[in-house]
C-alpha positions as CSV (number, residue, x, y, z in Angstrom):
1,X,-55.5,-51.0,11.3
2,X,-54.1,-49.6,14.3
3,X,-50.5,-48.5,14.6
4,X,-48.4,-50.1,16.9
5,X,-46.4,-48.2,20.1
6,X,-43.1,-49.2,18.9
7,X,-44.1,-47.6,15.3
8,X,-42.6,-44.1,14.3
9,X,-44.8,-41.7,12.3
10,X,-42.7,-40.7,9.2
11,X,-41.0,-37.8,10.6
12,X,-41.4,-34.6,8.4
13,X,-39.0,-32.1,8.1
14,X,-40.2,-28.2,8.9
15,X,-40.3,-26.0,6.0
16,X,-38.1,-23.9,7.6
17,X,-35.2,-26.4,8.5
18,X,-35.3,-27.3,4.8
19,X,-35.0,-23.6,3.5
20,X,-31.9,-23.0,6.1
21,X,-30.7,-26.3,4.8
22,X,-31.0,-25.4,1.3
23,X,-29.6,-21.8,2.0
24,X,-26.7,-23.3,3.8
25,X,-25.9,-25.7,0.8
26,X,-26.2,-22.9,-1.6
27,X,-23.6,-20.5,0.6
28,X,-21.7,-23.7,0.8
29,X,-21.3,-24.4,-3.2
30,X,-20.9,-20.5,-3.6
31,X,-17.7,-20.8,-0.9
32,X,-16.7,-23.7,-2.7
33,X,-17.0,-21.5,-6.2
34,X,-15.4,-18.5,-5.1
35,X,-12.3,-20.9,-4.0
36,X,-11.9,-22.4,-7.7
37,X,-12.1,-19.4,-8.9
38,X,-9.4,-18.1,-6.9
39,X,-7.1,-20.8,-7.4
40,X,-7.8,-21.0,-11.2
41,X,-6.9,-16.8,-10.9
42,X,-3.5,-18.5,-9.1
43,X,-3.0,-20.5,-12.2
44,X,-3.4,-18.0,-14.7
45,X,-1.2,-15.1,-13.5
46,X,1.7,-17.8,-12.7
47,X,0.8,-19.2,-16.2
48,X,1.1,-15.8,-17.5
49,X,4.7,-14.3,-15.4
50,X,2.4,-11.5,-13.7
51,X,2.8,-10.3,-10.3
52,X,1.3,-12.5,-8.0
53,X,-0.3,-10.4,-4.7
54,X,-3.8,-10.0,-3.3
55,X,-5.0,-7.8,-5.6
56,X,-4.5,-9.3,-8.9
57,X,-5.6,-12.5,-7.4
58,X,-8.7,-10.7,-6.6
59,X,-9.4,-8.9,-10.0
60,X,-8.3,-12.4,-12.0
61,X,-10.5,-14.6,-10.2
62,X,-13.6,-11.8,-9.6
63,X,-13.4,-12.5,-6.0
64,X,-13.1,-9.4,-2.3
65,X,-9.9,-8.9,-1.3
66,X,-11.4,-9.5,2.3
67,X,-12.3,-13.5,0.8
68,X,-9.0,-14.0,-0.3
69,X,-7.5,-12.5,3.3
70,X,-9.9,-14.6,5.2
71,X,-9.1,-17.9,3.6
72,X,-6.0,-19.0,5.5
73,X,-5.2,-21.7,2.7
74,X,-5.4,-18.9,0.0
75,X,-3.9,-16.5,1.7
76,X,-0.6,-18.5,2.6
77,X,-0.2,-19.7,-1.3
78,X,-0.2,-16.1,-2.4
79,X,1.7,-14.7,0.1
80,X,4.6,-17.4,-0.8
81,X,4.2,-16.9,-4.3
82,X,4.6,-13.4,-3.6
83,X,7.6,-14.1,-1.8
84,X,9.2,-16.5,-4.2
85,X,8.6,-13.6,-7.2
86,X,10.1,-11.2,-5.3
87,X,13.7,-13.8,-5.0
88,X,13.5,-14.6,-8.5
89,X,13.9,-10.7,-10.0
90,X,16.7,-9.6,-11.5
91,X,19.8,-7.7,-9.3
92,X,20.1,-4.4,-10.2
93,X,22.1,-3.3,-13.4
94,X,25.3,-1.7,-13.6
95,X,24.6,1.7,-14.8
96,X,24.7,2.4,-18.3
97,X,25.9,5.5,-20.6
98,X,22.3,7.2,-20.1
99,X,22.6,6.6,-16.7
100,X,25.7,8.4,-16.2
101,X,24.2,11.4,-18.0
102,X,21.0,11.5,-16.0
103,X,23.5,11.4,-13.1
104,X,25.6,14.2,-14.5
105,X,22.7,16.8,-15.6
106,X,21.5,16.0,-11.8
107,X,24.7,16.8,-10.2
108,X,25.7,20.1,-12.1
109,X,21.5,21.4,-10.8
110,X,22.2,20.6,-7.7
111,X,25.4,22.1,-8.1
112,X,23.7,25.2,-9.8
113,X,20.9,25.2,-6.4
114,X,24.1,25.2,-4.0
115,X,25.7,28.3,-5.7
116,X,21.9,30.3,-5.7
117,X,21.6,29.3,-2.0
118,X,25.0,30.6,-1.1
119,X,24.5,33.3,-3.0
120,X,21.3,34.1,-1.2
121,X,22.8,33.5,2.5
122,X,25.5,35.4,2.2
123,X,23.0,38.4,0.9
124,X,21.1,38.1,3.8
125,X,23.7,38.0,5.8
126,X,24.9,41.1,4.7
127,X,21.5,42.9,5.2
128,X,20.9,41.3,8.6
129,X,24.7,43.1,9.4
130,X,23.5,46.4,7.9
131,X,19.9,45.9,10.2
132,X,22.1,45.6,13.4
133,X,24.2,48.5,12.4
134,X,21.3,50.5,12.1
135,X,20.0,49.3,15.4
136,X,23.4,49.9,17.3
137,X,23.6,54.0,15.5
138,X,19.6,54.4,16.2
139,X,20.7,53.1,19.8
140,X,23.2,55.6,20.3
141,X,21.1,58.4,18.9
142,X,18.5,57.9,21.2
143,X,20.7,57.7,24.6
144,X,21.6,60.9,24.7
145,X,17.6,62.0,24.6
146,X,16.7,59.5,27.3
147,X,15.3,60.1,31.0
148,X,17.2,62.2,33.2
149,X,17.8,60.9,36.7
């Protein structure tokens, strides 16, 4: 039996092309893995009311915080989640009774500092005015005992 011209030989693939094939799928599924498990991370902390950003995306799904930056999809749905969290908290408080005694004990230290610096300025100013009258009588002592022309 002879084989035709027009007749292929059953083409074989190289051992090599099938182990980058094979290592290409398996990158491919572990991609693929990664992205579930960052989405299912998504899930959770919105599930759960916790602070959606990079980093607890990261530690709830087990994934690098380089993945998650790199993934354009990814990164846009935390970043608006991260945005939309940071609308949705609370205005600030009026200040309560506690506050107004924190502020108080704050206000009568710093009140207590001012006096201590004052205090302290005006002693040095009075020693650097006792320094320059002791420069201007040692001047005068010593001009009589200078060079004669």
């Amino acid at each position: 039996m002879s084989k035709r011209p027009n007749e292929k030989a059953p083409e074989t693939v190289p051992p090599a092309d099938r182990r980058i094939a094979a290592l290409r799928q398996a990158a491919q599924n572990k991609h693929q893995q990664a992205v579930q498990r960052a989405e299912a991370g998504i899930r959770r902390l919105v599930k759960e009311h916790e602070e959606i950003n990079f980093r607890a995306v990261a530690r709830a799904a087990g994934v690098s915080l380089d993945f998650l930056y790199a993934h354009t999809d990814l990164r846009k749905r935390i970043e608006t989640l991260r945005g939309q969290q940071r609308t949705k908290q609370t205005p600030p408080q009026a200040p309560s009774a506690d506050d107004g005694t924190v502020i108080h004990t704050l206000a009568d230290a710093l009140r207590r500092e001012r006096a201590t610096h004052r205090e302290r300025v005006q002693e040095l100013e009075q020693r650097l005015a006792a320094a320059h009258g002791e420069i201007l009588r040692l001047q005068r002592v010593i001009q009589p005992h200078g060079p004669t022309s």
